[in-house]
C-alpha positions in Angstrom: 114.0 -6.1 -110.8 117.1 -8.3 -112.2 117.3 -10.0 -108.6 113.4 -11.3 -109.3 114.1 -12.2 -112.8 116.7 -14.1 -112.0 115.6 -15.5 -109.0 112.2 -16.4 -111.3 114.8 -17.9 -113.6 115.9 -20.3 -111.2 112.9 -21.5 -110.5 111.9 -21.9 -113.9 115.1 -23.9 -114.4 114.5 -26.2 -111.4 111.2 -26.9 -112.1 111.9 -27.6 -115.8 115.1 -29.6 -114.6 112.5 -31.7 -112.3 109.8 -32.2 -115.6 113.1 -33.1 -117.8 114.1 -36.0 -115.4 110.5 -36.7 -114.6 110.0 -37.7 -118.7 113.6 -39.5 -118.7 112.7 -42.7 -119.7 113.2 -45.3 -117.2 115.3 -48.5 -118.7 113.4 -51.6 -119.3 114.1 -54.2 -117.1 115.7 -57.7 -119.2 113.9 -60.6 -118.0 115.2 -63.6 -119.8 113.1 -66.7 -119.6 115.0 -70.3 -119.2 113.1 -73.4 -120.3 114.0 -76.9 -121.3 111.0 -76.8 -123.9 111.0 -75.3 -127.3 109.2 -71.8 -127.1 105.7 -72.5 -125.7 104.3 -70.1 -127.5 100.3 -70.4 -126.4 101.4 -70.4 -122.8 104.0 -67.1 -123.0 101.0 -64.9 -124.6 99.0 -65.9 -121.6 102.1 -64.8 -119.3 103.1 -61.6 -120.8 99.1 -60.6 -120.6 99.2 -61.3 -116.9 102.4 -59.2 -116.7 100.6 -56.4 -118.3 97.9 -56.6 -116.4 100.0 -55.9 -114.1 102.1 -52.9 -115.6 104.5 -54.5 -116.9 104.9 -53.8 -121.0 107.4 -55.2 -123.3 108.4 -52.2 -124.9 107.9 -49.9 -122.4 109.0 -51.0 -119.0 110.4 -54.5 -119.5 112.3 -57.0 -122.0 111.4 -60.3 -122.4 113.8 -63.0 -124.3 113.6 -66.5 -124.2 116.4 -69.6 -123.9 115.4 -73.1 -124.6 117.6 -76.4 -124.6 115.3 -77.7 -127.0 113.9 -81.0 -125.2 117.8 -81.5 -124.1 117.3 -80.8 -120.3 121.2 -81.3 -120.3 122.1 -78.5 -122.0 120.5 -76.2 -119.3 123.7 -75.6 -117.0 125.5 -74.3 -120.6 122.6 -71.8 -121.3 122.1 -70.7 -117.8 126.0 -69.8 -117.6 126.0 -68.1 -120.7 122.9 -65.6 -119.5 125.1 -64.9 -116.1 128.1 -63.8 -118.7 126.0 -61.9 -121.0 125.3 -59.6 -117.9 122.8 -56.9 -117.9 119.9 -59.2 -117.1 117.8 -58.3 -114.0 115.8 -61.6 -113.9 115.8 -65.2 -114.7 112.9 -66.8 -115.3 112.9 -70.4 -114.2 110.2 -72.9 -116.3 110.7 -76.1 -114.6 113.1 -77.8 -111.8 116.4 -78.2 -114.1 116.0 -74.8 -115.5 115.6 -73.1 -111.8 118.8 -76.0 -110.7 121.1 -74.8 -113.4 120.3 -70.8 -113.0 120.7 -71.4 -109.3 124.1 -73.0 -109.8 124.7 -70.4 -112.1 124.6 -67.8 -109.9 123.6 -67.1 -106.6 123.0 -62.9 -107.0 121.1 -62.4 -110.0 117.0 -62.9 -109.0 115.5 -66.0 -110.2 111.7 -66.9 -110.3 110.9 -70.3 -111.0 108.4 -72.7 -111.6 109.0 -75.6 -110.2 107.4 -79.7 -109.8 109.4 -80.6 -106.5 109.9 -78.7 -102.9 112.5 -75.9 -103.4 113.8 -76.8 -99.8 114.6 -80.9 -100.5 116.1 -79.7 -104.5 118.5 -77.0 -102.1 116.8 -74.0 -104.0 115.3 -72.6 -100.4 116.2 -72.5 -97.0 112.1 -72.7 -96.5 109.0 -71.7 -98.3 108.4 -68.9 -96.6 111.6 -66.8 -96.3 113.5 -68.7 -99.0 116.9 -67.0 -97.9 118.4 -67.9 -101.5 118.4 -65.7 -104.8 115.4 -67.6 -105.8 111.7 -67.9 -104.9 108.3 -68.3 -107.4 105.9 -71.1 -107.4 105.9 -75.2 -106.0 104.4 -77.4 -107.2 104.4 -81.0 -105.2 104.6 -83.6 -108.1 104.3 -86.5 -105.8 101.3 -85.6 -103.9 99.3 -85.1 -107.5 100.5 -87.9 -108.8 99.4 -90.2 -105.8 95.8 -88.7 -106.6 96.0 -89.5 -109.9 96.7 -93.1 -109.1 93.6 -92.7 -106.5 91.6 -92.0 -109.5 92.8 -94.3 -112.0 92.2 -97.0 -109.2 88.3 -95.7 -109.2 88.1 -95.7 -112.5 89.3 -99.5 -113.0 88.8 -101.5 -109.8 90.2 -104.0 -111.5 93.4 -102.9 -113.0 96.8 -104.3 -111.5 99.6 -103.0 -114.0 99.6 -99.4 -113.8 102.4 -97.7 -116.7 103.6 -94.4 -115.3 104.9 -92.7 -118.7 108.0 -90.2 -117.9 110.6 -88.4 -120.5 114.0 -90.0 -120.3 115.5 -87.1 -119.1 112.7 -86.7 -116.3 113.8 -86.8 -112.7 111.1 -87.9 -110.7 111.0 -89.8 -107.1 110.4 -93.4 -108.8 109.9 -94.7 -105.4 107.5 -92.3 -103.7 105.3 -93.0 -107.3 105.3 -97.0 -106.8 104.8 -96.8 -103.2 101.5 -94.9 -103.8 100.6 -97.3 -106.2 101.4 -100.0 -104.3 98.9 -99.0 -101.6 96.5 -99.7 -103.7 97.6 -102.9 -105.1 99.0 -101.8 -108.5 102.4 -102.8 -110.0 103.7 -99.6 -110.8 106.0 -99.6 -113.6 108.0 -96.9 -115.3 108.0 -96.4 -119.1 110.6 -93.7 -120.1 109.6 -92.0 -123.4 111.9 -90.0 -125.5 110.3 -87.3 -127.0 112.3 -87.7 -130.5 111.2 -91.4 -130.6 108.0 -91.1 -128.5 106.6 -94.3 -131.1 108.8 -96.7 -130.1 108.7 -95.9 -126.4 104.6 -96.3 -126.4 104.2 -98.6 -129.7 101.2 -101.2 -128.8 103.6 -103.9 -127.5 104.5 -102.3 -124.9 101.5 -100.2 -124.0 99.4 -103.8 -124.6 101.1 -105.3 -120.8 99.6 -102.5 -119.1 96.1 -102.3 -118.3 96.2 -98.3 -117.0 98.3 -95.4 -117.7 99.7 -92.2 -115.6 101.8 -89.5 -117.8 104.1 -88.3 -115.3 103.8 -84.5 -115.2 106.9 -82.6 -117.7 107.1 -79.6 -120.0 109.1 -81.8 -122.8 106.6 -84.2 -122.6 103.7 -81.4 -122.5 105.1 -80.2 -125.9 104.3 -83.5 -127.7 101.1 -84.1 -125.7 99.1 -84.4 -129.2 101.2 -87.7 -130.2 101.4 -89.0 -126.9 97.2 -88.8 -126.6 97.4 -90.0 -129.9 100.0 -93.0 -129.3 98.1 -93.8 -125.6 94.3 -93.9 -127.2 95.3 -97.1 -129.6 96.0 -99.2 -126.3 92.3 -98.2 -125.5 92.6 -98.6 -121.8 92.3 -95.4 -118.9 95.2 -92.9 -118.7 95.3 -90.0 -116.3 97.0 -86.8 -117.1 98.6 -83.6 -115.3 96.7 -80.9 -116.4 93.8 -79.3 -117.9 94.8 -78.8 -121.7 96.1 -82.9 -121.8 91.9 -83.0 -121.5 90.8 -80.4 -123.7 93.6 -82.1 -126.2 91.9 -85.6 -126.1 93.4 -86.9 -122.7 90.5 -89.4 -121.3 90.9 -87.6 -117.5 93.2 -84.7 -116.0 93.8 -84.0 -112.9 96.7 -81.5 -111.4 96.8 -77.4 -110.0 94.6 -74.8 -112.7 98.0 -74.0 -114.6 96.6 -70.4 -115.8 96.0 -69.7 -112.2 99.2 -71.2 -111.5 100.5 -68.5 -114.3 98.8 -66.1 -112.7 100.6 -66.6 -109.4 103.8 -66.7 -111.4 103.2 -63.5 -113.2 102.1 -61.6 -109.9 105.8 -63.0 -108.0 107.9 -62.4 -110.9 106.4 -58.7 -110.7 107.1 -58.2 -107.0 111.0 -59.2 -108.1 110.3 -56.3 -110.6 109.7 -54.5 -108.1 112.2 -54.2 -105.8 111.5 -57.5 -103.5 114.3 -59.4 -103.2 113.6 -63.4 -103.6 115.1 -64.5 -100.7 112.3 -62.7 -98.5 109.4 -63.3 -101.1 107.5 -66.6 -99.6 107.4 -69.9 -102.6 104.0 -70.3 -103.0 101.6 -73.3 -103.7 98.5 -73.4 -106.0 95.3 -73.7 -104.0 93.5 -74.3 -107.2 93.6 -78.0 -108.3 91.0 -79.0 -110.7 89.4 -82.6 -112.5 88.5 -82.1 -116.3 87.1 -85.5 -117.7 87.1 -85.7 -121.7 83.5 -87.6 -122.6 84.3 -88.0 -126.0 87.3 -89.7 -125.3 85.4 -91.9 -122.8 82.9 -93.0 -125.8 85.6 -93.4 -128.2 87.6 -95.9 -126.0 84.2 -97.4 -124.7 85.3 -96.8 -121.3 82.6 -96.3 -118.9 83.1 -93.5 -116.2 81.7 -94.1 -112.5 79.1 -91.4 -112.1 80.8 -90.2 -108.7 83.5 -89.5 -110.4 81.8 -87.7 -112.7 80.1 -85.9 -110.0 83.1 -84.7 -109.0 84.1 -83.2 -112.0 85.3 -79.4 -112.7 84.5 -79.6 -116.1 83.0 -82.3 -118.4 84.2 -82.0 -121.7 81.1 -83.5 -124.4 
């Protein structure tokens, strides 16, 4: 009878040894975003829904911080070393091309999944899209193929136009040359007008918006943050502008034009979870959003009296009245 008992025993103990470390809770994983914008608020509740979605809750299974250089792109390489030093963090999180560079040259072992406006392979990120054989993988998008639709549209919208303004953030590092070569296809002067966000009036004041007769807002999260002013600043010059993505139109932007960027979010969200999961980046494919869309802002159209051709309306995702 003692032999049974005890034998009993032990298999009570085991199994209550298996529940104990069954209930152990598992240590949130530190992800610890790096961005060269302030705190984009609106666009991280979107993101940490999509990471919940996907089981992934602050709180519960992961930690979420955020770094920001504060519209100073330069001071990304200082706060990407300083998260390698801290230690203890599973995953970077890359918002833009010089945040995923300076984590990148930060370190070359601790995960990073980025978001980024150029091809991982040509920036030295990737040794291809779709085994990127680096610490880092997450979403590409190609700047200079949206931008040479954009200048496609704003050349339907004003057959007439020759000086096209493409508007960029000082810091912004864009292939100037791929830009003025599209435009220059189809005969505009492409010239570049580099904004800084801290003095964004004297950059687009009316005499120097006045020499252009069309403008392009080259695609960039500093200049993103101020988009408010800069529809503001562009809309006295009363002449066509095309921007990057949806919310420049549903903020007063005349026409917009670039990937869905809540899909694109979406796409983020789902690699940044297969990281979380045990994937390593350098076998998780970059992927490309196959969602582009063209949002048209009516009321801006009326306000600047500018008329829109009806096939490009036609072509329209959405038509903001």
């Amino acid at each position: 009878m003692r032999r049974r008992a005890f034998i009993a025993g032990l298999t009570v103990a085991a199994a209550w040894s298996r529940l104990t470390y069954a209930q152990s809770p598992v240590p949130a994983q530190r992800v610890v975003m790096l961005s060269a914008a302030a705190n984009p608020v609106s666009r991280l509740t979107e993101f940490r829904k999509q990471l919940k979605e996907l089981g992934y809750v602050e709180g519960r299974n992961i930690s979420f911080e955020f770094r920001s250089a504060e519209g100073h792109p330069e001071r990304l390489n200082g706060l990407a070393e300083a998260i390698v030093r801290e230690g203890a963090v599973n995953i970077i999180l890359a918002e833009s091309t010089p945040a995923a560079v300076a984590a990148h040259k930060a370190t070359q072992t601790v995960p990073i999944v980025a978001l980024v406006g150029v091809d991982p392979v040509a920036s030295g990120l990737a040794e291809s899209l779709a085994r990127p054989g680096t610490n880092v993988t997450g979403i590409t998008i190609y700047a200079d193929e949206a931008n040479a639709k954009r200048v496609e549209l704003l050349r339907e919208l004003a057959p007439g136009a020759v000086r096209l303004g493409a508007i960029m953030a000082i810091t912004g590092n864009l292939n100037v040359a791929t830009l003025q070569r599209s435009g220059e296809k189809l005969g505009f002067t492409v010239d570049i007008v580099k904004a800084d966000p801290d003095h964004l009036s004297d950059a687009l004041s009316p005499s120097i918006l006045g020499g252009f007769d069309v403008f392009l807002v080259v695609p960039d999260i500093i200049l993103a943050v101020r988009k408010d002013e800069i529809i503001r600043l562009i809309g006295q010059a009363n002449k066509p502008a095309v921007f990057s993505e949806q919310l420049w139109a549903e903020a007063g932007g005349l026409i917009a034009f670039g990937p869905d960027i809540r899909d694109a979010s979406r796409h983020w969200a789902s690699q940044l979870a297969r990281v979380l999961g045990g994937k390593k980046p350098s076998d998780v494919p970059f992927e490309r959003p196959d969602k582009f869309d063209l949002r048209i802002n009516m009321r801006t159209a009326r306000r600047l009296a500018i008329e829109i051709p009806p096939t490009l309306l036609a072509r329209a995702d959405e038509v903001i009245e």
